[in-house]
C-alpha positions in Angstrom: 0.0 0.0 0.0 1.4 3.1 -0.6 1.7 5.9 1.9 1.8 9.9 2.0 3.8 10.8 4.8 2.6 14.2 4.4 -1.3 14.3 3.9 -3.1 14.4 7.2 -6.1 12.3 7.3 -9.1 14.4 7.5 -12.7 12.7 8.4 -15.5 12.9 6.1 -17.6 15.1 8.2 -14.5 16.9 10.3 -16.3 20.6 10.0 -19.9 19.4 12.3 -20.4 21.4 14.7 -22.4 19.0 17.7 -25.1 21.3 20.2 -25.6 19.3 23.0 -28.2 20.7 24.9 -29.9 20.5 28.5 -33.3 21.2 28.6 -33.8 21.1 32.2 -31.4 24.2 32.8 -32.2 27.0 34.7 -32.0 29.3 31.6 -32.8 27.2 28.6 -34.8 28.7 26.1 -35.7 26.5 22.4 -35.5 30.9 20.9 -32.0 30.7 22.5 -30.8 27.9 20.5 -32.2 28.3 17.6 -30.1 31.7 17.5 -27.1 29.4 18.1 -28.1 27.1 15.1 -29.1 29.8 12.7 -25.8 31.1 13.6 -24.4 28.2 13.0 -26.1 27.7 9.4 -25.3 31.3 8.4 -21.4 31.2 8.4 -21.5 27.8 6.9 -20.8 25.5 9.8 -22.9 22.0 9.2 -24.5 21.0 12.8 -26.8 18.3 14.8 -28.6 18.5 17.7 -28.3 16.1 20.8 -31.0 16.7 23.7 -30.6 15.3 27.2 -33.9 14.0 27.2 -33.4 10.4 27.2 -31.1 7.5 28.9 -29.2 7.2 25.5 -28.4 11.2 24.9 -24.9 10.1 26.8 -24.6 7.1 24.2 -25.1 9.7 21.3 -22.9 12.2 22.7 -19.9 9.5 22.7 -20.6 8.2 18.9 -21.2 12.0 17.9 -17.3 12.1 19.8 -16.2 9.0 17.7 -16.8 11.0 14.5 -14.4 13.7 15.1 -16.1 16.5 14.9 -14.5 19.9 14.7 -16.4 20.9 18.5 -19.1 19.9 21.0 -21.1 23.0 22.2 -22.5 22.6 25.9 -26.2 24.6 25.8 -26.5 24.4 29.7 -25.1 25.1 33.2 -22.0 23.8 34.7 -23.1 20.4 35.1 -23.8 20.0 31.4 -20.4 21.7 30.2 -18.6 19.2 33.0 -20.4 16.3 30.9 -19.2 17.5 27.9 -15.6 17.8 28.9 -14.9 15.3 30.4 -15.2 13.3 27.2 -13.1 15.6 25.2 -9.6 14.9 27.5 -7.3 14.8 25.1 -9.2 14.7 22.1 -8.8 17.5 19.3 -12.4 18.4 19.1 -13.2 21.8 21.1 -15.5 22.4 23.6 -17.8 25.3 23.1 -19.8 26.6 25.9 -23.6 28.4 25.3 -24.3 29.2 28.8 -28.0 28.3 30.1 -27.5 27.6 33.5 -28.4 29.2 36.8 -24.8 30.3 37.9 -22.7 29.3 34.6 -19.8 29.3 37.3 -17.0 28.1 33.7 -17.9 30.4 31.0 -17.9 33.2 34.3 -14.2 32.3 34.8 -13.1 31.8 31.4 -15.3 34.5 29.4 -17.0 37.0 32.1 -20.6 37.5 32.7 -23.0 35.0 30.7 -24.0 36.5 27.1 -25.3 34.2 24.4 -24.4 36.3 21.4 -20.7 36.9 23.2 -20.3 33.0 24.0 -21.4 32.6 19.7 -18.6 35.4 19.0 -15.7 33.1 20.8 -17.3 29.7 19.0 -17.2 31.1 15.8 -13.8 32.9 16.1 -12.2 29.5 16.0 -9.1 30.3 18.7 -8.9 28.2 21.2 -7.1 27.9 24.2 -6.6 24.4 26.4 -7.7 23.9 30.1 -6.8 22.2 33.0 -9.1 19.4 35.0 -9.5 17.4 37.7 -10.1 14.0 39.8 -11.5 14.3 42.8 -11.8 10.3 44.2 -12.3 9.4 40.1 -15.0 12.1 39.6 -14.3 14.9 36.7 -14.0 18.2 37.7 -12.6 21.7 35.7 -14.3 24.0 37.8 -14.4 23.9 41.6 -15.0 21.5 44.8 -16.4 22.9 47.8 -17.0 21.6 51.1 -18.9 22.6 54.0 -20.0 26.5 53.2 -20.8 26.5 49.4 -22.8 23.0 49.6 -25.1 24.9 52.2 -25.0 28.1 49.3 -25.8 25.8 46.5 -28.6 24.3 48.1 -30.5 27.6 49.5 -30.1 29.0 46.3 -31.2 26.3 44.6 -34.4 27.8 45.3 -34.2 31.4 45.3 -33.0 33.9 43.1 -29.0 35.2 43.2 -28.7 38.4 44.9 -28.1 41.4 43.3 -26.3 43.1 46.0 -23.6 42.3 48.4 -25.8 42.5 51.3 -28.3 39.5 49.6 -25.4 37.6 49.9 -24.2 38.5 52.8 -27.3 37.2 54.3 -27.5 33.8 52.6 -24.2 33.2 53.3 -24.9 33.8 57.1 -27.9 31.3 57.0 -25.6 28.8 55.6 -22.6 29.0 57.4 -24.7 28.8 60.6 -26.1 25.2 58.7 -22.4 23.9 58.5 -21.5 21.7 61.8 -17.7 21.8 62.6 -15.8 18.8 61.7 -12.5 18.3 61.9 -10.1 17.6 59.1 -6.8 16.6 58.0 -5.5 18.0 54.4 -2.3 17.2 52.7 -1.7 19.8 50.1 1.4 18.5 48.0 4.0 18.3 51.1 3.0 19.7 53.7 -0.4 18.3 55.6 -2.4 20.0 58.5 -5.8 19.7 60.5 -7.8 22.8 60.3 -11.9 23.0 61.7 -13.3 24.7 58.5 -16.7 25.7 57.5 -15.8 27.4 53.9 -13.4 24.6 52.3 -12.7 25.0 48.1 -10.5 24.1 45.6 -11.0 25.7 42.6 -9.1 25.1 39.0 -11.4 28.3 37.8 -12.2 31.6 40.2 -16.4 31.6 40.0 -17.9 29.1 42.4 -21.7 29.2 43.1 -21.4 32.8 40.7 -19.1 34.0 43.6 -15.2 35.0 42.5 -13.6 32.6 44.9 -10.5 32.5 43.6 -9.6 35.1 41.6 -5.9 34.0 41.2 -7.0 30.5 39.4 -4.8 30.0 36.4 -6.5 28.0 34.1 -3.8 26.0 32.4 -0.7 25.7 34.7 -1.8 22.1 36.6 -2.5 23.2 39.8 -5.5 24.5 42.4 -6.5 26.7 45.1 -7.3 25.5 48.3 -9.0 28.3 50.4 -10.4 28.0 54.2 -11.1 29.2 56.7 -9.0 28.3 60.1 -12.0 27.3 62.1 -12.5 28.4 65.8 -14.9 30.8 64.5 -12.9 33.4 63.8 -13.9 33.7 60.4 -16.9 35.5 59.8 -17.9 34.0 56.5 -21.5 36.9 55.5 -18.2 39.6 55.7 -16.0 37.5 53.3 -19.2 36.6 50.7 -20.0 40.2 50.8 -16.3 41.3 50.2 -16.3 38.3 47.7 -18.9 39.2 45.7 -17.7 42.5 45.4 -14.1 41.4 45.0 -12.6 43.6 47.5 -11.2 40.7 49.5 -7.5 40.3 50.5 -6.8 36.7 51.9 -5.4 36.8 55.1 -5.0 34.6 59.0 -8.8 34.2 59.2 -8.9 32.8 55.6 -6.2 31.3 53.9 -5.4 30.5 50.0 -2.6 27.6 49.1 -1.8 26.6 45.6 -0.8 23.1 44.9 -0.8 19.9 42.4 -1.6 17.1 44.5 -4.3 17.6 47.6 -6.1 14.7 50.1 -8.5 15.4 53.0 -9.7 13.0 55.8 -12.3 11.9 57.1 -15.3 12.8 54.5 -17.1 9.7 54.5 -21.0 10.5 53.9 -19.8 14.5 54.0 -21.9 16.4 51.0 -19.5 17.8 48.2 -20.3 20.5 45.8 -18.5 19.9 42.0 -19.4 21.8 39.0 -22.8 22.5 40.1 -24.0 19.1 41.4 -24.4 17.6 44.9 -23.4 14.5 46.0 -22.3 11.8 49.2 -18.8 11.0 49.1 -18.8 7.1 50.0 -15.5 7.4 51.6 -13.0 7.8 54.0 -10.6 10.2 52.5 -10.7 12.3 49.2 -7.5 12.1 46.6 -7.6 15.2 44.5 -5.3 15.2 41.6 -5.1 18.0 38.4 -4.1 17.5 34.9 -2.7 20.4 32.9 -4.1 21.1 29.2 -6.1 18.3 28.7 -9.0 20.2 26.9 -9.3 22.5 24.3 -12.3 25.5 24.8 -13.1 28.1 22.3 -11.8 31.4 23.5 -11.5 34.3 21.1 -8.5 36.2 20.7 -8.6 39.5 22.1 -7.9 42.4 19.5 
C-alpha cells in the first residue's frame, strides 16, 4: 500500500459542529438555541442536535465524539459543560460553551458575565485555548470543589433567586454558614499536611464558584489548584468575606487562607456532601484524593484584539 507521509487524514464530516443541549437548565430557552443554530447555518458550519432527554443522549454524545467532529457545544449550566468535557480529554475536538445555566460558574471564569451572542462570538472565532481538570476520588471536575460552606449556598439557592447586591449575599451566606457543623479535618496539600476545623473549604481550578469570585488568582492552564479555608475556631466571619467576595474587595489573610498546589487529600469525609461543577453529592469514603491535569482540553476562547 502506498503511503503519504505528508497528507493528514481528514474525516468525512471533520467541520460538524455537535449542540448538545440540557433542557432542564435553569436558563434554557428553544429561541435561545435556535439563535445558536441559525448562527451556526449562516457562516457555513454544518451541525446536529443532541438533547438530554433520554437515557441514551450520553450514548449519542460519545458516537457524535467517535466522529471527530471539529467541537461539541455545551447549551447548559455547569453540570452540562462538566459532561461535555470530560469526554473531550485529550481529544482534538473543542469544547464550546452556550451558557444556560443558573450560575454558569466556567464560562464566568473563562469568558465574564454570561451573554449568548458573546459565548457565539468566541465559537465562531475559532481560537482556542486548552484547560486544565480534575479528579476528585475518580469524579471529573474543571471548575471547583467545595466543602462545607458553598454545599449549604448551592442548596438555599437552589431555590431562590441570586442576589443582586452584596448584602443578599451576605445574608444567605450567614444562614448557611450557621447550617455547617464543625468537623475536623486533616489536608495534605502537596507536602505539607495539617488539621484545620473549616466551615468554607474549596479548591477551585477556575475563580467563579456558586457565581461567587472565589478564587480570583485560578490559572486556568498551569496544573494546579486553590485551596482556600477558613481556620476554624470561629474566627472567620464568612456573611463579611461573601459580601467582600462578591464585590471582589477581599484580600486573603489569617482568618482565611489561600494555598496553591498539584496534588491535595483530605480526611475523614465519608458520607460529607461535596459541591463539583454544580451538582451535589455523598462522598462514600474515608478520605478524598484530588489530583489535576494540565491542558487536557481545548475551549473556544476568542483572541482579544
Amino acid at each position: 500500500m502506498k503511503r503519504y507521509p505528508d497528507r493528514k487524514f481528514r474525516h468525512y464530516n471533520a467541520s460538524d459542529f455537535y449542540i448538545f443541549t440540557n433542557p432542564a437548565s435553569a436558563e434554557y430557552n428553544p429561541k435561545k438555541i435556535d439563535y445558536l443554530a441559525a448562527e451556526l447555518k449562516k457562516f457555513g458550519k454544518p451541525y446536529q442536535i443532541i438533547e438530554m432527554t433520554s437515557p441514551d443522549s450520553i450514548i449519542r454524545l460519545k458516537g457524535a465524539i467517535q466522529r471527530h467532529p471539529i467541537a461539541i457545544i455545551a447549551c447548559g449550566g455547569d453540570s452540562t459543560v462538566n459532561l461535555v468535557a470530560q469526554n473531550l480529554i485529550r481529544r482534538t475536538t473543542i469544547l464550546g460553551i452556550y451558557p444556560l445555566g443558573k450560575f454558569n460558574n466556567i464560562y464566568r471564569s473563562l469568558y465574564g458575565d454570561p451573554d449568548t451572542k458573546k459565548a457565539v462570538r468566541h465559537i465562531l472565532s475559532g481560537d482556542t485555548i486548552k484547560i486544565d481538570h480534575g479528579l476528585a476520588g475518580g469524579r471529573f471536575f474543571t471548575g471547583s470543589i467545595g466543602i462545607g460552606l458553598m454545599v449549604e449556598l448551592a442548596e438555599q439557592m437552589a431555590i431562590k433567586r441570586i442576589p443582586r447586591f452584596g448584602i443578599g449575599w451576605s445574608r444567605i451566606a450567614s444562614q448557611a454558614a450557621a447550617s455547617v457543623p464543625a468537623k475536623q479535618l486533616s489536608i495534605k496539600i502537596d507536602a505539607f499536611r495539617f488539621d484545620m476545623t473549616p466551615r468554607l473549604l474549596n479548591i477551585n481550578l477556575l475563580p467563579y464558584t456558586t457565581g461567587l469570585p472565589i478564587a480570583p488568582a485560578c490559572i486556568n492552564d498551569d496544573g494546579k489548584g486553590e485551596v482556600i479555608f477558613d481556620i476554624g475556631q470561629d474566627k472567620a466571619i464568612l456573611s463579611s468575606f461573601i459580601r467582600m467576595i462578591y464585590k471582589k474587595k477581599y484580600i486573603y489573610s489569617d482568618e482565611i487562607r489561600m494555598f496553591r498546589g498539584r496534588k491535595i487529600s483530605i480526611a475523614p469525609l465519608a458520607k460529607c456532601k461535596i459541591y463539583l461543577d454544580g451538582e451535589i453529592f455523598e462522598h462514600p469514603s474515608e478520605s478524598l484524593d484530588i489530583e489535576f491535569f494540565e491542558k487536557k482540553i481545548r475551549v473556544f476562547a476568542k483572541s482579544k484584539d
